[in-house]
N, C-alpha and C positions, 0 to 999 in steps of 0.2 A: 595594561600596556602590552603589546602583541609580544614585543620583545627588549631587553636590557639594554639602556644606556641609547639606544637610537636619536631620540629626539636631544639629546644634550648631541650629540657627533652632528645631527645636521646644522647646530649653531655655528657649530666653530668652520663648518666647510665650506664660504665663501668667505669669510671673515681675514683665513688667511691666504686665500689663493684668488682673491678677487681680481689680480693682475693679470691673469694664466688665461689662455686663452680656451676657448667651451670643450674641447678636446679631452686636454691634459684636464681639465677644472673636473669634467665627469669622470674621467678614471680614477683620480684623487678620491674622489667622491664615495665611486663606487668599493673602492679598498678599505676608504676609514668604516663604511657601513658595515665587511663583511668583517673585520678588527672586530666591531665593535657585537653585532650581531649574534656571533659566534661563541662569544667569551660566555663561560657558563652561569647561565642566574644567580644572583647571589641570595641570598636567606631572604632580603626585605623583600621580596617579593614571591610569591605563588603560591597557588590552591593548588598542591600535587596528589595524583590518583596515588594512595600510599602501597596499590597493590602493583606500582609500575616505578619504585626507587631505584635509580641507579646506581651507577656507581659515582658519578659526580658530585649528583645530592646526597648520598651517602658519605661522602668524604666531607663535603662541608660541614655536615653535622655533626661529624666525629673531631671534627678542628673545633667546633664551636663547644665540645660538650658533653656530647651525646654518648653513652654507655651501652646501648643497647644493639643487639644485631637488629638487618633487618627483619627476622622472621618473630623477633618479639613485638616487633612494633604491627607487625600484617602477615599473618599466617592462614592459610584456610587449612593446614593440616594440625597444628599445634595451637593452644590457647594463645593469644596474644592480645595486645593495646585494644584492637579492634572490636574485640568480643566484652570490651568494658564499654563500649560508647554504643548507644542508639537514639535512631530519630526520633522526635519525642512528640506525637500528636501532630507529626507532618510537618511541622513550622519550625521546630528548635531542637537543638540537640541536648544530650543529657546523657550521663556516666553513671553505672554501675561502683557503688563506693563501700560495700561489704559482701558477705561470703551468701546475705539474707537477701539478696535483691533491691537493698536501699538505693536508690537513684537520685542524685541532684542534679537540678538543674537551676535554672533562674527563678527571680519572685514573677516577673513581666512575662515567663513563658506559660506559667501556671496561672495566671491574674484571673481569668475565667473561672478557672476552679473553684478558687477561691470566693468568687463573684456568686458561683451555683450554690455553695456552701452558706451562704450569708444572707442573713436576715437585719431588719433594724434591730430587732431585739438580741441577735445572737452575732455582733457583725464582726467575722475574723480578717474584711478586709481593713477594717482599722483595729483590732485588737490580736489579730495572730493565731494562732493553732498548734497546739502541740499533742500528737498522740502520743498519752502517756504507757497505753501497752496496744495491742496490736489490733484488739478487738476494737479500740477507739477510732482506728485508720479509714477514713472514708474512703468508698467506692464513688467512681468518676465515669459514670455512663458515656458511651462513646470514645472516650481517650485511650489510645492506643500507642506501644513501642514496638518499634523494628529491630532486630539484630540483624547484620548481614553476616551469611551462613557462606556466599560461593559469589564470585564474579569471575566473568569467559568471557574473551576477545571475541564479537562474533559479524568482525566488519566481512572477513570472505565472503564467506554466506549473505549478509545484507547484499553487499555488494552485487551479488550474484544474479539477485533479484533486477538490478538496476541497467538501466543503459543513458549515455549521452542523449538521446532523440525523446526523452519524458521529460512528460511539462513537468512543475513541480507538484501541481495536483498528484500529476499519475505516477512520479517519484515516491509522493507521502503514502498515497491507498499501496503501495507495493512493498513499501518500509513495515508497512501495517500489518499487512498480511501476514509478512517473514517473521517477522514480531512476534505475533499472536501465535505462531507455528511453535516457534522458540520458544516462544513461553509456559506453552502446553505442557510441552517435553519437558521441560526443567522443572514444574509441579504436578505430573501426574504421581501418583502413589504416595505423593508426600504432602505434607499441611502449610508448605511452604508457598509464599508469593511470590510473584519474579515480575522484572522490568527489562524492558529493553531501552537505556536511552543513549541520545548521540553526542558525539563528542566530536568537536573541531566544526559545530554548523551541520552536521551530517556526513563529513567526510570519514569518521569512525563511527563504532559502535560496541558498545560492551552492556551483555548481560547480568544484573544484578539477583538475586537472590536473595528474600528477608526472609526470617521466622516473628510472625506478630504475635503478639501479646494484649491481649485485651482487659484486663483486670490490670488496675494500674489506681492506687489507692494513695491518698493524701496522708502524709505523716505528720509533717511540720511546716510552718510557714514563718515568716518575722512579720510585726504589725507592718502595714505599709510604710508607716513613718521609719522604718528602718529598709526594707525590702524597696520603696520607692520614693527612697531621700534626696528632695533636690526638685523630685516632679521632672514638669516640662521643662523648668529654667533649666536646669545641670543639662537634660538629656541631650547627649551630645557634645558632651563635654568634659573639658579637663581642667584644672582638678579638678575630681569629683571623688564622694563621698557616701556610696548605697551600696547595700547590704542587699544587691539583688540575688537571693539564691531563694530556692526550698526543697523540700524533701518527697519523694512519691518513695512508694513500694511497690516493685512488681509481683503478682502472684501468679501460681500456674496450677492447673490439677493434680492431683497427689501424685500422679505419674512422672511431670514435671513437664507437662505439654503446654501447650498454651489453651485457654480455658477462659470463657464468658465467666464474670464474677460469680463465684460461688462461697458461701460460708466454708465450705471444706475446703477451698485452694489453701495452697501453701507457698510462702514466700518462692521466688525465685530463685535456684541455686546456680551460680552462674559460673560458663567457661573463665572469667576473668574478671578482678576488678581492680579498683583504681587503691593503692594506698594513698594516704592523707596526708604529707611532710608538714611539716610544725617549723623546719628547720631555720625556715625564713629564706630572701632572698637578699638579694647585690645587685647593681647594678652589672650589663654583660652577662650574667648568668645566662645560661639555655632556656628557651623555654620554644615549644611547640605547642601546637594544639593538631587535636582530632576531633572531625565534625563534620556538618552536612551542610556548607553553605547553601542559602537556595539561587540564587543569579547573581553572576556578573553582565561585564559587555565591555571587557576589554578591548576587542575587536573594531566596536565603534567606530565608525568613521567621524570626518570632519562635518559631513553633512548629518548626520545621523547627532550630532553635537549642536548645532543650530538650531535644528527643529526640534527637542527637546525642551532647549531656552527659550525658543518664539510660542512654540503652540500647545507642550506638555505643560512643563512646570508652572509658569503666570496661572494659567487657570485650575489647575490643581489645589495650587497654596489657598488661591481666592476664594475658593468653591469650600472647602475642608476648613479655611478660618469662618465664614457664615455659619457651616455646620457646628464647630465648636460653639462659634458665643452664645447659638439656642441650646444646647446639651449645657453647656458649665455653667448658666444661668439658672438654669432648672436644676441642677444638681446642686448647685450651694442651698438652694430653697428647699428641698427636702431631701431626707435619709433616706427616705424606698428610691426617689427618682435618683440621687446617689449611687446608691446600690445598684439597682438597673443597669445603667448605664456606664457605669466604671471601665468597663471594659473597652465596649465603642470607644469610651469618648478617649482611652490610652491609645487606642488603636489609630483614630483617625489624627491625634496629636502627634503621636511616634513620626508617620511621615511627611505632616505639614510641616513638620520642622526639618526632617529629613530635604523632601525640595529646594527648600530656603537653602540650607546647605550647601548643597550640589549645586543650585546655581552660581552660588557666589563663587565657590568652590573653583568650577570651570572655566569662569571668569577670569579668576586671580591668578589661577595659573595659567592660563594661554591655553589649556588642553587641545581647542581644535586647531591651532596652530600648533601645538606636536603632530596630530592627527595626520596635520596636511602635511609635514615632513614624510612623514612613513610612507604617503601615500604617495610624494614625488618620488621615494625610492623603489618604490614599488613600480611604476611606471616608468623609471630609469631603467630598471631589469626588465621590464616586460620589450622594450622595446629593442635589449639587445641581439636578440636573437629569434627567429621565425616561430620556433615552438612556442614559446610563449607567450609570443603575438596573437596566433593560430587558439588557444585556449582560453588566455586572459587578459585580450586585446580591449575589449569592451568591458570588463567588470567596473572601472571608473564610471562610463557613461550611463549603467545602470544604476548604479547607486543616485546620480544625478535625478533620471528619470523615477523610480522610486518615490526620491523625498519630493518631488516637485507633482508626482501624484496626489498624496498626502496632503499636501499643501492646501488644495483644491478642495477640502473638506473642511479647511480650517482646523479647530479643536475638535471635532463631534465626539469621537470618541472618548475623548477625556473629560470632556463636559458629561456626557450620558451614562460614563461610569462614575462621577464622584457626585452626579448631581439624582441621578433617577435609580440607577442599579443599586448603590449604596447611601443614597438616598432617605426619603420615607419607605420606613419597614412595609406599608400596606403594600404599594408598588409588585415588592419580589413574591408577599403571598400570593395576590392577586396573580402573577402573572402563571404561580404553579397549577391555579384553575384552567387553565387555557381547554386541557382534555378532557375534564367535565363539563365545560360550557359544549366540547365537539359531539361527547357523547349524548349529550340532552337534546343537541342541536340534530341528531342522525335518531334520536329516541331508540336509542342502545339498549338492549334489557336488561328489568333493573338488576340482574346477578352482575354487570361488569360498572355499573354506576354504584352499585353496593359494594366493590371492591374500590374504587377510585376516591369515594368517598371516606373510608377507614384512610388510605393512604393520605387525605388531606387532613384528616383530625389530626393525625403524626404530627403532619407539618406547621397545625396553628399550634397544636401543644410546646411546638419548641420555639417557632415565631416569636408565640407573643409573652414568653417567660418573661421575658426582660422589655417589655412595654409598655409606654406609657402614650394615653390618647391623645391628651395636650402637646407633649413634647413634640410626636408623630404631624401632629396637624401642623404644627408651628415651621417643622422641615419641608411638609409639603409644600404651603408658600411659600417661602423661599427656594426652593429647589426648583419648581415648576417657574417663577418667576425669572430665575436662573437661566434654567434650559430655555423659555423662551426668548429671552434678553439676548444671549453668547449663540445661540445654534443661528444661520442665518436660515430665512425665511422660507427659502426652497428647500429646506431639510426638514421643515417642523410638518412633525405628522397633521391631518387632516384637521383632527379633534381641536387643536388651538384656534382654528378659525371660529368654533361655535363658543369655544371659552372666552375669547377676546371679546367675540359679540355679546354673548348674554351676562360678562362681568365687567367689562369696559377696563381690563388691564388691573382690576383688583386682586391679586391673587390671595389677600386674607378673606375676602370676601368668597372667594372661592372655595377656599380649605373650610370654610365656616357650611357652606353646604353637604359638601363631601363629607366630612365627617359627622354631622348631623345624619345624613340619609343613606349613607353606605354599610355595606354589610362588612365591610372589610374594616370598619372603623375601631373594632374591639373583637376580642374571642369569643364573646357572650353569642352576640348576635350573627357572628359567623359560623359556631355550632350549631346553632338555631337552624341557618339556612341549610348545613349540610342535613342537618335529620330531615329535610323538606326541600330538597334541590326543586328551580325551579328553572329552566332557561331563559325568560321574561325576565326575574329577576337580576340575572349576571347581564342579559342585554345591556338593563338603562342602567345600573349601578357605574358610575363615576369612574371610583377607582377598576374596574374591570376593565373598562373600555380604555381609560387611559392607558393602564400597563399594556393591554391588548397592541394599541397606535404604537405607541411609544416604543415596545421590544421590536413592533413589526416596519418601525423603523431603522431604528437600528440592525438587523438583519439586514434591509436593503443597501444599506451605508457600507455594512460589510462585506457583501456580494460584489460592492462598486470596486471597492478597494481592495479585494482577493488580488484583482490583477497585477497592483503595486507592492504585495505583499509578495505576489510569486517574484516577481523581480528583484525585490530585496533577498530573499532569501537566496534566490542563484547567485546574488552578488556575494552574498558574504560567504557562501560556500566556498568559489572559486576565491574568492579576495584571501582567507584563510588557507586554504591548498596553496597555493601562491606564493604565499608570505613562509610556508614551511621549505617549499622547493626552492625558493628564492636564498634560506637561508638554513642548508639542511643540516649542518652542524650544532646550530644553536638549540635550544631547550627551551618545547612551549612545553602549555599547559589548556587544557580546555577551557571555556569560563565555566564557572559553577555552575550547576543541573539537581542541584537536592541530594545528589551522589556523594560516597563515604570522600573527604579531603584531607590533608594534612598541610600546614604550614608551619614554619619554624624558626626561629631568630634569637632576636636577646633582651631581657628586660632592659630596656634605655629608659633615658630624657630628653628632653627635645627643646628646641629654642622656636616658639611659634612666632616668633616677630623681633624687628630690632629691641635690644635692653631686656628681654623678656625669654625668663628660662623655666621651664615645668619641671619639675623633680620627678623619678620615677612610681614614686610611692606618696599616697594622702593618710593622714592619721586618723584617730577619733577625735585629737585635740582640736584638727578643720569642722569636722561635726559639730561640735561645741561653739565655733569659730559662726558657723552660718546657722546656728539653731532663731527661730524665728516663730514664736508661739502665735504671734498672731496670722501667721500665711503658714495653710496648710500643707504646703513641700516641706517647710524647714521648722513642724514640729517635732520635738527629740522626747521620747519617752522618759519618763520619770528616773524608770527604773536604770536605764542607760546611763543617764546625765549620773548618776550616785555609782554604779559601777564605776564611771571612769574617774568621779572628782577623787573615790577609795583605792583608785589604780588597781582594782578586782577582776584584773586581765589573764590569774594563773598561772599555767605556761603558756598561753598564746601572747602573752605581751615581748614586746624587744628593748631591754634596758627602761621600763617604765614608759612604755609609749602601745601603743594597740596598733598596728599596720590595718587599713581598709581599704585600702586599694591599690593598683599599681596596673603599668603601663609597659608596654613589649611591641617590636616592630611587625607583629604578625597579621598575617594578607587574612583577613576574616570580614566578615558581610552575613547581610541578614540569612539566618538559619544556623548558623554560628551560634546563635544565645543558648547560652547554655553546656557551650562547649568546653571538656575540663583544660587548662592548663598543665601543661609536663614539664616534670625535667629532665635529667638527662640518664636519671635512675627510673623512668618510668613513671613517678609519682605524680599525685595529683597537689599545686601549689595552688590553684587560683581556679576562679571559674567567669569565662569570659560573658562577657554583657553588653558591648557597647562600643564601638569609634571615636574617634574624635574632630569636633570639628573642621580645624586645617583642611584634611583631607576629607571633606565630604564628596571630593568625588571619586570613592577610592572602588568604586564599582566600574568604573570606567577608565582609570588609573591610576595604578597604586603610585602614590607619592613619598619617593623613597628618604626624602629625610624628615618628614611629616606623618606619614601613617603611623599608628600605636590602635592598640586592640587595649581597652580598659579591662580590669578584671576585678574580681572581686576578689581578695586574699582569703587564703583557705583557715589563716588562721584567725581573722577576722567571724569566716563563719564557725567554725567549732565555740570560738570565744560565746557569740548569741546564742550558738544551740547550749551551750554547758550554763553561761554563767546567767543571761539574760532568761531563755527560758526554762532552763534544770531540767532541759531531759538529757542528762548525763547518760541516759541508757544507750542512746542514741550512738553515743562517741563509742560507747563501750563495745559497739559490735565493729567499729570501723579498724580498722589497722593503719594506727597512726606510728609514720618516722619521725624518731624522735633527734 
């Protein structure tokens, strides 16, 4: 939501002045909006840059709780919160929780890892992992953590670069430039990366700065049946009852640099980390989080809300449940295809369900009818006076022009990405050949075909880890039968004509050739080809030429629609500038960017419907409550079930009960997972994982008596790492409050 309270003040303002004549009825109008406007966010809402605290926010926080200055919370001169939280593998966030580099984060954040880890005979995604000393700690090739070392305001200077008379093309190549200038300067002489992103639509801009960390080793994990209790039914849900954390360890060079895995690294010694409180929680308590959301779209318009419901989500869900029921068909029939695919198939479930959500979500509350409130107020002020006229007189009629661009393509997009791009795996190898097929095609020498070719062995080696031919074949028809069905006719590349013709609309009949005669059908036979490129060969091969059509579609689709894309984006520029001049007292926030956030509020409960109240916290007695041996979400491990019937909870139990989860009003969205929960002493209580239904559409509006950020209880997980798997070692390096 752009900003507080708005759309509740435009119900009530004809409601009671319906008598008044259009005059008096707009000035009324226009007074309760700036009332309302102006008044400062309260805690249930925002991602705030924690390097830009006010005094506002600051004072709320210290009503609500809060112990700490600003400078403990986000310092780049002093150790502080900050220097305990990092991005965690680019998708999730994760905290620093002893003196040794220990890190947690979620089970769903690491689930890959784990996935790489596991074999049918060795499978720690159903039995767990516990390094019992240090040398047992797996190494995680490619996963990587950021700490942010420096952030700079550097909108002048962007600015500087820019003028009113650039398209947005030649806005973006000039943002780019300044960028890359910036960013130079800020990593020469040091090992440091840096980012430059925007803030407000491109109206700001601030320079980010990380130190990565490349050695990032696997400590502990809970069997799935604990780390992902519930599955898909819970997910998204409350009450809910999972043990989603686990444990990494960062290592660095003995200098303490950051450092490609070596047997000689040494644990991470870090500026800051999280103590662990045991102390338990109350309801009202404080609690905040620090993390990396990765997007909102708060901003969203009404129309921007429509087109989502008509032409995103319906084919999204549709496309992502086909894909599911060939993956979990094949995954209940065997352990390796199990294994394989665990990942995918959490990944494409996570936001089939997610959609479903958000539609309903949008629905039920009216969302684009807030939308269009904001945006009559918006056009109430814009038309009160010349200048505003003069700059954001037309940003309504753009947005209009935009979605009705969009329109005009129907789905393609969403179709081509859930049905072809992430699709059948051959598709994206295939289409990595495209500069081999160029170079064979120009007969290049072989010194740069001998290097082009090493770089494709890379890429089947990581391809086809987690591949299986059957499965692959079984997505192709479907997916290709898909895309031809939903795209309409003037969109479908060339290639479908000679397919319809020589298969008569069979598309298992198709995938049965293809995969038979294709070199892309397996790794065997694609190593084959690379030790013996042949151009002839990639010609007629199936899958080549398909991906070939098929990207070089899509490109064209996207070159169409550049020009409805630059118009959205000047809209929402100006629509955002606007909305801040419009109302320059009050207190935004950017949407989410992957950038360091902080949110903050209070452990609550919530009433999701009439008669019907949520508590803020679930037990392990609920565990016990939904344990279901025969449906693999809600089997409960042995060992667990006997812990709790012995009430062998320690000190993490609360008067003979074990706490596993619990619920807080805090603005969090995906890249969040993994993010620790604080209190008002700094501590780490909980580790966030999850929203809840009500608000599924809380990327697009936070729903202030509705939103809750799920978490996992901190003393739930110490409970699994001490009593469930006994690496008590574990706890013992951590600094727990007692």
């Amino acid at each position: 939501m752009p900003f507080v309270l708005v759309p509740y003040l435009f119900t009530l303002k004809f409601f009671i002045y319906s008598d008044i004549n259009m005059i008096k009825r707009s000035l009324i109008f226009i007074f309760a909006l700036i009332l309302g406007v102006c008044r400062p966010a309260k805690a249930d809402e925002g991602m705030w840059l924690p390097f830009l605290i006010n005094d506002m926010l600051y004072e709320q926080m210290q009503e609500m709780g809060l112990q700490l200055t600003r400078e403990q919370i986000f310092s780049l001169e002093e150790a502080s919160l900050k220097d305990a939280i990092v991005s965690f593998g680019g998708g999730c966030t994760a905290e620093i929780i002893s003196s040794q580099g220990l890190l947690l984060t979620n089970h769903h954040c690491g689930y890959g890892r784990i996935q790489a880890h596991s074999t049918p005979e060795q499978d720690y995604l159903t039995d767990g992992f516990w390094a019992m000393s240090r040398e047992e700690e797996l190494p995680n090739p490619g996963l990587f953590v950021r700490f942010l070392v420096n952030v700079a305001d550097v909108t002048e200077r962007v600015n500087a670069r820019l003028n009113a008379s650039m398209s947005e093309s030649e806005r973006a190549e000039a943002i780019s430039q300044v960028s890359a200038e910036i960013e130079e300067e800020a990593t020469e002489g040091n090992h440091y990366t840096a980012n430059i992103r925007p803030m407000f639509a491109g109206n700001e801009f601030f320079l980010f700065v990380y130190e990565r960390f490349n050695d990032v080793r696997l400590v502990g994990t809970p069997p799935s049946s604990i780390g992902k209790f519930g599955g898909d039914t819970d997910n998204w849900m409350w009450p809910r009852h999972t043990g989603d954390f686990m444990l990494f360890r960062v290592y660095t060079a003995p200098d303490g640099t950051p450092a490609d895995y070596h047997e000689d690294n040494i644990p991470l010694v870090p500026r800051h980390y999280l103590p662990v409180s045991i102390r338990g929680i109350e309801e009202n308590d404080f609690a905040m989080i620090l993390g990396y959301p990765g997007s909102t779209d708060r901003y969203l318009t009404s129309w921007g809300i429509e087109y989502k419901l008509e032409y995103e989500f319906p084919v999204r869900i549709d496309i992502r449940r086909a894909k599911l029921d060939i993956i979990e068909a094949e995954m209940a029939a065997s352990d390796e295809i199990r294994i394989k695919y665990a990942s995918k198939q959490s990944g494409i479930a996570n936001y089939w369900k997610n959609f479903i959500g958000v539609s309903q979500a949008l629905r039920k509350h009216n969302i684009a009818d807030a939308k269009r409130e904001t945006e009559k107020a918006f056009v109430e002020w814009v038309s009160q006076d010349p200048a505003p006229q003069q700059e954001y007189g037309k940003v309504m009629d753009m947005f209009v022009e935009a979605y009705r661009g969009f329109e005009t393509f129907n789905s393609f997009n969403y179709i081509f990405r859930e049905a072809i791009f992430t699709g059948p795996d051959v598709i994206r190898v295939a289409a990595a050949f495209e500069a081999l097929g160029d170079l064979l095609e120009s007969n290049a020498p072989d010194a740069e075909i001998q290097r082009e070719t090493e770089r494709l062995r890379r890429i089947v080696e990581r391809s086809y880890a987690n591949y299986d031919q059957g499965v692959d074949q079984q997505l192709w028809a479907a997916m290709m039968e898909t895309f031809y069905t939903l795209v309409p006719t003037h969109l479908h590349p060339p290639v479908f004509a000679e397919v319809n013709r020589r298969f008569r609309g069979d598309f298992n009949r198709f995938a049965q050739e293809v995969y038979g005669s294709s070199v892309f059908a397996n790794s065997e036979s694609l190593i084959r080809f690379l030790d013996n490129p042949r151009r002839r060969t990639l010609q007629r091969d199936w899958v080549f030429r398909m991906a070939g059509e098929l990207f070089e579609s899509a490109a064209d689709v996207r070159e169409q629609i550049s020009v409805y894309n630059e118009t959205l984006a000047t809209a929402r520029r100006l629509f955002i500038k606007g909305l801040r001049e419009m109302n320059p007292d009050a207190l935004f926030y950017p949407d989410a960017n992957g950038t360091m956030r902080f949110t903050y509020g209070s452990v609550r409960s919530y009433w999701p419907a009439d008669a019907v109240y949520f508590h803020y916290l679930t037990t392990l007695e609920g565990v016990m409550e939904k344990e279901d041996p025969d449906h693999h979400e809600f089997v409960v491990p042995e060992k667990l079930s006997q812990l709790h019937a012995d009430r062998n909870f320690g000190e993490y139990g609360n008067d003979g009960t074990m706490v596993v989860n619990f619920i807080a009003d805090l603005d969090i969205t995906g890249g969040n997972s993994g993010s620790p929960v604080i209190d008002g002493e700094g501590n780490l209580i909980g580790l966030a994982f999850d929203g809840n239904w009500e608000a599924m559409s809380m990327d697009i509006m936070f729903e202030k008596n509705m939103q809750r950020a799920i978490n996992v209880d901190a003393r739930y997980i110490l409970f699994v790492i001490e009593k469930f798997a006994g690496a008590s070692h574990l706890i013992e390096e951590m600094t727990i409050v007692r």
